[in-house]
C-alpha positions in Angstrom: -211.7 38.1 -14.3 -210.2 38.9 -10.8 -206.8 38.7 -12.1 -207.1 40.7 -14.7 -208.8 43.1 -12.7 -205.6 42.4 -10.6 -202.9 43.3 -13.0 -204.8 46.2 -14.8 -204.6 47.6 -11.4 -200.9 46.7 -10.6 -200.1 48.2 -14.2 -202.0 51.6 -13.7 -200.4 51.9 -10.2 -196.8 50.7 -11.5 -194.4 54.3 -11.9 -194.2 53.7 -15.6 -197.8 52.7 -15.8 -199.2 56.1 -14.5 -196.4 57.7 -17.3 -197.7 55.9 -20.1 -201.0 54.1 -19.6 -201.6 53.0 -23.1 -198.4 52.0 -23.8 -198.6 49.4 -20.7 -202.2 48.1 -21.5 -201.5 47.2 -25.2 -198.2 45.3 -24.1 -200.8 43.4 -21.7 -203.1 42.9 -24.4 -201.4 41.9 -27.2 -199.2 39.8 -24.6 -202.4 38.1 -23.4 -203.5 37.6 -27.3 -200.3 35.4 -27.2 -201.1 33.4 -24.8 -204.5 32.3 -26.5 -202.4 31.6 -29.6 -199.5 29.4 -27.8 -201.0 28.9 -24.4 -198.4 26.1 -23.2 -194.9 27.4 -25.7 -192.0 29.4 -24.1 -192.2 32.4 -26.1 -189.5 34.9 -26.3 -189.7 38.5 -25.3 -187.3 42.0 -25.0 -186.7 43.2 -21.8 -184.2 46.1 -21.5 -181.7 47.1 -24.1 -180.8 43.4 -25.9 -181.1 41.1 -22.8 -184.5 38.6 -23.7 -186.4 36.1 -21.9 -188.6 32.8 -22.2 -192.4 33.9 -21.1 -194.9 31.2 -21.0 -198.6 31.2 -19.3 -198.1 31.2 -15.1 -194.3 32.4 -14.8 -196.0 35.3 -13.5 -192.4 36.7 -11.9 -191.1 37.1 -15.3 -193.9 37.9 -17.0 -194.5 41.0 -15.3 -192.0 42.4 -17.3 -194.1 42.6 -20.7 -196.0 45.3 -19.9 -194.3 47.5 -17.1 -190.8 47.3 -18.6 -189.2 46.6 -14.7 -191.9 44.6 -12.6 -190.5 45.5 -9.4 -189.5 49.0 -10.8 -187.4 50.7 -7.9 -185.4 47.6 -7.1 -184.6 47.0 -10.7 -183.8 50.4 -11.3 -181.3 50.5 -7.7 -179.6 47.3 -9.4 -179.3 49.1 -12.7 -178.1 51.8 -11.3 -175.6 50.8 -8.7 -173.9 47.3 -10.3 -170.6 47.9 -12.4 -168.9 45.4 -14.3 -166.1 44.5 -12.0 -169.4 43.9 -9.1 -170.8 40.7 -7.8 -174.2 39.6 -7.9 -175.9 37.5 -5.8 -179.3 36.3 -6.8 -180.6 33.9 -4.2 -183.8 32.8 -4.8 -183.8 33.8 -8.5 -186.6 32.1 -10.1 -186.2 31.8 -13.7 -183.7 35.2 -13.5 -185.0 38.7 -14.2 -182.5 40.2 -11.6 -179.5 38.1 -12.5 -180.0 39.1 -16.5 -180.3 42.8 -15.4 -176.7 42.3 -13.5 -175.6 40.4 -15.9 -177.2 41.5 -19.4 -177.0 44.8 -18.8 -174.4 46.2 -15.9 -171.8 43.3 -17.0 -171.3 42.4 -13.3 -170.9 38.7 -12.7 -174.0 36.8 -11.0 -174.3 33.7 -8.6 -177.7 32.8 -8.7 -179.4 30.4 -6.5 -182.5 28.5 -7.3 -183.9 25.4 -5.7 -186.8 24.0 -7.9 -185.5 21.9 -10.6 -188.2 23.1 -13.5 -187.5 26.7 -12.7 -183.9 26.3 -12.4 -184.4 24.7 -16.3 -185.5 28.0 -17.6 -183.5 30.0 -16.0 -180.4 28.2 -17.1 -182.5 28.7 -20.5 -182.8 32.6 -19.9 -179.1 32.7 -19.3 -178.2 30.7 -22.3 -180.4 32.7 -24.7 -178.6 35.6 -23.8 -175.2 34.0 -24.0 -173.9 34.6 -20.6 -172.9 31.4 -19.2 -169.3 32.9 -18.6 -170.9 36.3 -16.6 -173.4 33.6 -14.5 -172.4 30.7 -12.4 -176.0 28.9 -11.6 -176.4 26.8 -8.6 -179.4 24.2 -8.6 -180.0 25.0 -4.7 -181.7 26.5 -1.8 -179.9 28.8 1.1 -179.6 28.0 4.8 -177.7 28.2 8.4 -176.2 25.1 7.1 -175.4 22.8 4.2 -177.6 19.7 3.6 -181.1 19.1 2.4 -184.7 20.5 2.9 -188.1 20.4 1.8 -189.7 22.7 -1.0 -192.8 23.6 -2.5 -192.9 22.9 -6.6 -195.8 24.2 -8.3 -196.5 27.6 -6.9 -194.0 29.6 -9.1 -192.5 32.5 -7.4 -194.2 31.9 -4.4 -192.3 28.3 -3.9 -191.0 28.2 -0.4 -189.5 25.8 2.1 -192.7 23.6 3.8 -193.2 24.2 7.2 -193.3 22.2 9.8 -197.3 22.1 9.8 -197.6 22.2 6.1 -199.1 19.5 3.9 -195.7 18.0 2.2 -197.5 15.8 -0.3 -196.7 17.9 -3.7 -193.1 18.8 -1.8 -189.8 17.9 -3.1 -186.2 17.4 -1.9 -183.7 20.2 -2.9 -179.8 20.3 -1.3 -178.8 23.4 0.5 -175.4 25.3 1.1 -174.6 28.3 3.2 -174.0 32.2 1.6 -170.6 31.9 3.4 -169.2 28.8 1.3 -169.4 31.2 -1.9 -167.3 33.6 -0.2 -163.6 32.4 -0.2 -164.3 32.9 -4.1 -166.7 35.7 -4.5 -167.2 39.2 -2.9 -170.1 40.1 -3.7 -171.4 44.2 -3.7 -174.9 43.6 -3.7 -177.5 40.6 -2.8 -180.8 40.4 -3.5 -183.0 37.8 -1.1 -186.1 36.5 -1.9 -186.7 33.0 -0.2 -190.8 33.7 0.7 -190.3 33.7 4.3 -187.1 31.5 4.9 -184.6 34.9 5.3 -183.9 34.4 8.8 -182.3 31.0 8.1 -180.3 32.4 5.0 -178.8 35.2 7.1 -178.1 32.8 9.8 -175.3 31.0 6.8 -174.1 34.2 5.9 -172.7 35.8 8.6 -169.2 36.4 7.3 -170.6 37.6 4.0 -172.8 39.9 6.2 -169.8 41.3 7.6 -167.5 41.4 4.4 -166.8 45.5 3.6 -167.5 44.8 0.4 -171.2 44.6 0.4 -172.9 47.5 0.2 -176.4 47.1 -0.4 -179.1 44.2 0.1 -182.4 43.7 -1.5 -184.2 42.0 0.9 -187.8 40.7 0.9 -189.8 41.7 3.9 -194.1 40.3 4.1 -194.5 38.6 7.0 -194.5 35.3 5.2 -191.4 34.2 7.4 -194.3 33.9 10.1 -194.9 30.7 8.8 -191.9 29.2 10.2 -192.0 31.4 13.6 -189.1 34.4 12.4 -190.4 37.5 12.8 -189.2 40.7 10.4 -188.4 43.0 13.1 -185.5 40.7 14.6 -183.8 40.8 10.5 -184.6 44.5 10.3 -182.4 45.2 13.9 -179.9 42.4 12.9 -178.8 44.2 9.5 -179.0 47.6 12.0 -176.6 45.9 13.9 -174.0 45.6 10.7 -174.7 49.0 9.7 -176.8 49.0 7.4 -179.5 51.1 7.0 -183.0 51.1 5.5 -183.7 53.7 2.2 -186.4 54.0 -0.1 -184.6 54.6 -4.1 -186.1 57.5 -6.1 -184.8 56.3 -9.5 -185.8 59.3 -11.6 -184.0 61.9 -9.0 -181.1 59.5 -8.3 -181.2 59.8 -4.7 -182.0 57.3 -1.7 -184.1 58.8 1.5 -183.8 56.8 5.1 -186.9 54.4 5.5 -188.3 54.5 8.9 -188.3 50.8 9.0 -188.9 48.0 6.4 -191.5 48.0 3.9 -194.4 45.2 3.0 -192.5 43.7 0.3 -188.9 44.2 -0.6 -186.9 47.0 1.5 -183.7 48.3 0.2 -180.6 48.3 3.0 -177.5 50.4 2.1 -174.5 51.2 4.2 -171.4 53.3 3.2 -173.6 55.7 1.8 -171.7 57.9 0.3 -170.1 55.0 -1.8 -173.7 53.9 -3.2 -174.9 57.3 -3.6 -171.7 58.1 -5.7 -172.6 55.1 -7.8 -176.1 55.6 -8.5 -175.6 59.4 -9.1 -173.2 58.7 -12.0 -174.5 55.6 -13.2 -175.9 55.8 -17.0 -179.2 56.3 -17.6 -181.0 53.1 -19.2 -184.0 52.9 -21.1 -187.1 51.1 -20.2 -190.3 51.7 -22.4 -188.8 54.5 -24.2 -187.6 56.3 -21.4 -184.4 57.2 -20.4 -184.0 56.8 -16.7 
């Protein structure tokens, strides 16, 4: 009952979920009705335009989806808005792939996503194969780090799977290799990076120094909570080290096109730009997709 309590209330706080509450709650019914019928099947769903997805009971990161059209709405949106065909994408720490089939699916821009766990990495190779875009996606069945080799992971905690700490119980862990951001770079540039590692960002920056510094990347989606306490990092030191290669914090209005400075970083993902006037440009002329019937 919590949880459901739990996503009723993420749905009627979600931007499209306060523009069309009804809408949103029958997606999560009847999507919940589906579950009761094939409880344990991969089950495929719409998400924007013609880009689809496998959905099954717990892959709550995809899932999301169903009912609020773009689960993490403003980041989605900034993707949506900003990649072009001729971009690069990279996804690291993609789960099962909602970012990397927006880039790919539905901007044309070519993705390199990264995911560690060997189950999750199954359906998002799935995902990208469903949607017939093995030749817009390179996959790579590993984690980030400062360098290459091989480190412990979590395996049964779906998006929240993270590299085990030192004082963490490694019983349920696996084994998964690592590479650095910086060995993808001799062959791809990419314009935009999402990074969402639960807490492990401070040792995927610390491998991607030269990307850092490439002048083609212009934005990063970067997840900020407080989880990297865990392992000692602290956000503040990530926040002033992507100061330090000018980028800049923003929040994304994706209904008035337009990006407003962020005093600092936010309590979940935080959106850094830099050549503004180059994103801005993008964003503002960007075509307007629809999600849930509305053109945005």
């Amino acid at each position: 009952m919590n949880a459901v309590k739990r996503t009723v209330g993420f749905i009627l706080d979600h931007p499209l979920g306060k523009r069309h509450p009804v809408k949103t709650l029958w997606r999560l019914v009847w999507w919940q009705v589906q579950l009761q019928l094939s409880p344990k099947k991969l089950i495929v769903k719409r998400f924007v335009g013609p880009v689809k997805f496998y959905a099954k009971r717990g892959l709550t990161g995809i899932t999301s989806n169903i009912y609020t059209g773009l689960h993490e709405f403003f980041d989605m949106l900034f993707l949506l808005h900003f990649l072009k065909a001729e971009d690069v994408f990279f996804d690291i720490g993609a789960n099962v792939g909602s970012y990397t089939l927006l880039a790919s699916g539905i901007t044309g821009a070519k993705s390199i996503a990264l995911e560690p766990v060997k189950s999750t990495f199954d359906i998002l190779s799935s995902n990208i194969e469903l949607n017939a875009l093995q030749g817009k996606v390179k996959l790579i069945n590993a984690g980030a780090g400062p360098v290459p080799g091989e480190i412990r992971f979590s395996a049964d905690e779906d998006t929240s799977n993270h590299v085990i700490a030192e004082n963490e119980n490694s019983a349920n862990s696996i084994a998964v290799p690592v590479i650095t951001i910086d060995s993808l770079l001799n062959q791809y540039q990419p314009s935009l990076i999402k990074i969402d590692v639960e807490g492990f960002e401070t040792e995927v920056l610390k491998g991607m120094t030269a990307t850092l510094n490439s002048p083609a990347l212009k934005a990063i989606i970067i997840e900020l909570n407080g989880s990297g306490a865990r392992y000692g990092f602290n956000d503040l030191d990530i926040h002033n080290l992507l100061l330090s290669k000018n980028f800049a914090a923003y929040y994304y209005d994706p209904f008035t096109r337009q990006l407003k400075n962020a005093p600092s970083y936010g309590t979940h993902n935080t959106l850094y730009c830099r050549d503004l006037a180059f994103v801005q440009e993008r964003i503002e002329k960007a075509t307007p997709v629809k999600i849930l019937g509305e053109a945005i």
